[in-house]
C-alpha positions as CSV (number, residue, x, y, z in Angstrom):
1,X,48.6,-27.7,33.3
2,X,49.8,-31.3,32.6
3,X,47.5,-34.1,32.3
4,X,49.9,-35.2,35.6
5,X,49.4,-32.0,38.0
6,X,45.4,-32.1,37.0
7,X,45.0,-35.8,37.8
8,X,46.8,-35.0,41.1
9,X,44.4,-32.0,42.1
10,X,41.4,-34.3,41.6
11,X,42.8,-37.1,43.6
12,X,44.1,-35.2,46.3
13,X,43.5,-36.1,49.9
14,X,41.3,-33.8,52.1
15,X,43.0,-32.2,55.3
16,X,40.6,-31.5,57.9
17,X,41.7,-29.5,61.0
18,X,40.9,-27.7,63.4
19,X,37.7,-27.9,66.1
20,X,34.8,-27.1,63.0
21,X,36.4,-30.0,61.0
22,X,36.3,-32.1,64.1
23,X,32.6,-32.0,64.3
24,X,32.0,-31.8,60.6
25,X,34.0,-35.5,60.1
26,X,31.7,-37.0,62.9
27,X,28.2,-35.6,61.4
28,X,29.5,-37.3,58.4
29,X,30.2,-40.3,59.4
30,X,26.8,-40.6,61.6
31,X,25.5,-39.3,58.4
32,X,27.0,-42.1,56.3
33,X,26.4,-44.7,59.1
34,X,23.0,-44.1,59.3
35,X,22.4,-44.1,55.6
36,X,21.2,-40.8,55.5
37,X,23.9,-38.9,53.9
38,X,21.5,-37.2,51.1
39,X,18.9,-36.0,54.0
40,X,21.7,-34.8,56.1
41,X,23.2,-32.3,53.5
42,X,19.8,-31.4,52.7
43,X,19.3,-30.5,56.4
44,X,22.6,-28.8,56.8
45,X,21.9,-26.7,53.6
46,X,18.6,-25.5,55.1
47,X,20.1,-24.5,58.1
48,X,22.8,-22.6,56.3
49,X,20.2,-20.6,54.7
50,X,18.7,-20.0,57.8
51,X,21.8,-18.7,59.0
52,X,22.6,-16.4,55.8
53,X,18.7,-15.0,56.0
54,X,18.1,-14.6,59.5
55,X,20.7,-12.0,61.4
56,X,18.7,-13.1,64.5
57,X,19.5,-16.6,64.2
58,X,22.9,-15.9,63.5
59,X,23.8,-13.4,66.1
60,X,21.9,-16.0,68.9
61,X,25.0,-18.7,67.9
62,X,27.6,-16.3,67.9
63,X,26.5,-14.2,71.0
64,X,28.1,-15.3,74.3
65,X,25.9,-13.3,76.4
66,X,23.1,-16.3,75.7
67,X,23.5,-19.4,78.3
68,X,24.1,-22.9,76.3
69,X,20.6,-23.3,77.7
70,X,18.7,-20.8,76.0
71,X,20.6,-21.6,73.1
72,X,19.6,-24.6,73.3
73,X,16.1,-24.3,73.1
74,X,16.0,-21.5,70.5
75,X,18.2,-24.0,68.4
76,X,15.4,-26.7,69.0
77,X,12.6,-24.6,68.2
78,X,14.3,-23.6,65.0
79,X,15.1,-26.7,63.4
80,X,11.6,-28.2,64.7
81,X,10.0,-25.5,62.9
82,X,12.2,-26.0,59.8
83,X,11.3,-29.8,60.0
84,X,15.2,-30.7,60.0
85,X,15.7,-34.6,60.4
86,X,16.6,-36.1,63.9
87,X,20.1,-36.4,63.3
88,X,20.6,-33.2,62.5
89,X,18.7,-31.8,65.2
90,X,20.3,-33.8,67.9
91,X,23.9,-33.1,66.2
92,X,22.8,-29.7,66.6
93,X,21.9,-30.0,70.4
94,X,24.8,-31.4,70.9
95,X,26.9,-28.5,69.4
96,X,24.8,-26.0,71.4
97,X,25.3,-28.0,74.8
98,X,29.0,-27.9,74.1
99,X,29.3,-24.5,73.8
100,X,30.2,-24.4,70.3
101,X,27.0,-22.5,68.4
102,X,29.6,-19.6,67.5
103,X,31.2,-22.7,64.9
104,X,28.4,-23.3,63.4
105,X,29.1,-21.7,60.3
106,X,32.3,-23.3,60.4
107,X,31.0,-27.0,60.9
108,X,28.3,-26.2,58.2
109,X,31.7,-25.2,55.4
110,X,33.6,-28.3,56.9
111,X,30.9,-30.6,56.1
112,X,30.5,-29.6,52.4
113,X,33.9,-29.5,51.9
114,X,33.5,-33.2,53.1
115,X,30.7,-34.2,51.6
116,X,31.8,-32.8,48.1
117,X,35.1,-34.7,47.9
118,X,33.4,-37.9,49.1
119,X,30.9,-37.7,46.3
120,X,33.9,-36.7,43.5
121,X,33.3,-33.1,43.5
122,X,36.3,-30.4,42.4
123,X,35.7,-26.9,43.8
124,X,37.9,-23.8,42.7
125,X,38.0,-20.4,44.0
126,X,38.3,-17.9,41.0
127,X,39.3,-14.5,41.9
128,X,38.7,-11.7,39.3
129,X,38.9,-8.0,39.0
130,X,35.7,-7.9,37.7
131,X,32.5,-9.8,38.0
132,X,32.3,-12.8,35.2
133,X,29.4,-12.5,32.8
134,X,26.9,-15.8,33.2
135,X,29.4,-16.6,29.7
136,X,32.3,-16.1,31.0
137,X,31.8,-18.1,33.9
138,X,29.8,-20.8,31.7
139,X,33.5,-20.9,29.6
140,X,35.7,-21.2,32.9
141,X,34.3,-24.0,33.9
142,X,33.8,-25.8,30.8
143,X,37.6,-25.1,30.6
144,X,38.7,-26.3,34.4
145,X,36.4,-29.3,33.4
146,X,39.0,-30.2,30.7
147,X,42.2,-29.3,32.6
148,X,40.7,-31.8,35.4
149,X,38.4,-34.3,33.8
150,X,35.2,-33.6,36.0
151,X,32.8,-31.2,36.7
152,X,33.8,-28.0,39.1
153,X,31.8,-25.8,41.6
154,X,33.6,-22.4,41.1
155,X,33.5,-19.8,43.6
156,X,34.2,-16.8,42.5
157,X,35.0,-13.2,43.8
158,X,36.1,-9.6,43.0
159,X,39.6,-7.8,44.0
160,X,39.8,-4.7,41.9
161,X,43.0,-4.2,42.4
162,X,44.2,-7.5,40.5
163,X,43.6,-5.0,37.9
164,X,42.7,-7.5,35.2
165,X,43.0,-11.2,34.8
166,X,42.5,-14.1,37.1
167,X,43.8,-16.2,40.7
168,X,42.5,-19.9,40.2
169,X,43.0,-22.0,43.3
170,X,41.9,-25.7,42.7
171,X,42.8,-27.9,45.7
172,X,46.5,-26.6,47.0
173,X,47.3,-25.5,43.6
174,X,47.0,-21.8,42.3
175,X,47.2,-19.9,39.1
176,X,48.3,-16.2,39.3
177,X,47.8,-15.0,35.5
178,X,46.2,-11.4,37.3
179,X,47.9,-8.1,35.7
180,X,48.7,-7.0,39.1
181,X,51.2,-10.0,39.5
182,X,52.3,-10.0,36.0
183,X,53.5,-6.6,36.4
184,X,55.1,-7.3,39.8
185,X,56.9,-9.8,38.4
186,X,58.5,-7.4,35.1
187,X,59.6,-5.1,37.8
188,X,61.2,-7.7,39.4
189,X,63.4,-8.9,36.1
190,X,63.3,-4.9,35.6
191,X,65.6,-4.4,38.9
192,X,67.8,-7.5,38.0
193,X,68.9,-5.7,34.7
194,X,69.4,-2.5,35.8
């Protein structure tokens, strides 16, 4: 990559859309307003884990069946018992009054997203064929720190049938060096030859 393209990927804007981002951009900016940024990402971590660990807590914001009501007030008990700032918690109620508990998850994504490239943060999703030893993820992102000049949160995942090599997305841009694609594309230049 040129020292051009990487300087662009680090200063590229964010595009938020969509009904999760919505909500995301104003828990931010009540975050920010407030001066509680730090304690709000905090709080919105914690209730991600919660999410993640507790399939009962999840399927209550994604079940319809459940009034706003009810939701409501399981919501409030939850976060009172995990001790979650009062921002957050009334964010929260107002999520669950509105009917929108099922984008929870969704908010929750938007507002790291948001919260990493206001503090300066790259991320990069790293698709492999196989899982990445602790040293060969240690050496990707030492080497994305150098195409990009800061540190990277990588994110990575399997697809077995890349066969071999990597998909790196960094921002809108993406490198395709997998084996499945490299071949793809000799077949390609194979049909234009014969």
């Amino acid at each position: 990559m040129s020292s051009e393209m990487t300087s662009n990927i680090v200063s590229e804007n964010l595009t938020i859309t969509g009904l999760a981002g919505r909500y995301a951009i104003a828990l931010f900016d009540l975050g920010k307003e407030a001066n509680t940024l730090d304690k709000v990402a905090q709080d919105i971590a914690t209730l991600s884990a919660l999410l993640e660990t507790s399939a009962d807590l999840r399927g209550l914001t994604l079940n319809p069946i459940f009034s706003s009501d009810e939701k409501s007030r399981a919501m409030a008990a939850v976060i009172a018992a995990a001790k979650l700032d009062k921002l957050v918690s009334n964010f929260v109620g107002v999520v669950a009054n509105n009917r929108r508990l099922d984008q929870l998850e969704n908010i929750i994504s938007e507002f790291n997203r948001i919260l990493a490239h206001h503090n300066g943060e790259v991320s990069a999703s790293v698709v492999t064929a196989h899982k990445l030893t602790k040293a060969q993820l240690d050496a990707l992102k030492a080497k994305l720190k150098s195409m990009v000049g800061s540190d990277v949160n990588v994110d990575t995942d399997e697809d077995e049938g890349l066969l071999g090599g990597m998909i790196v997305k960094i921002g809108s841009r993406m490198i395709d060096s997998s084996l499945k694609t490299k071949l793809a594309n000799l077949e390609e230049s194979m049909k234009e030859v014969g």
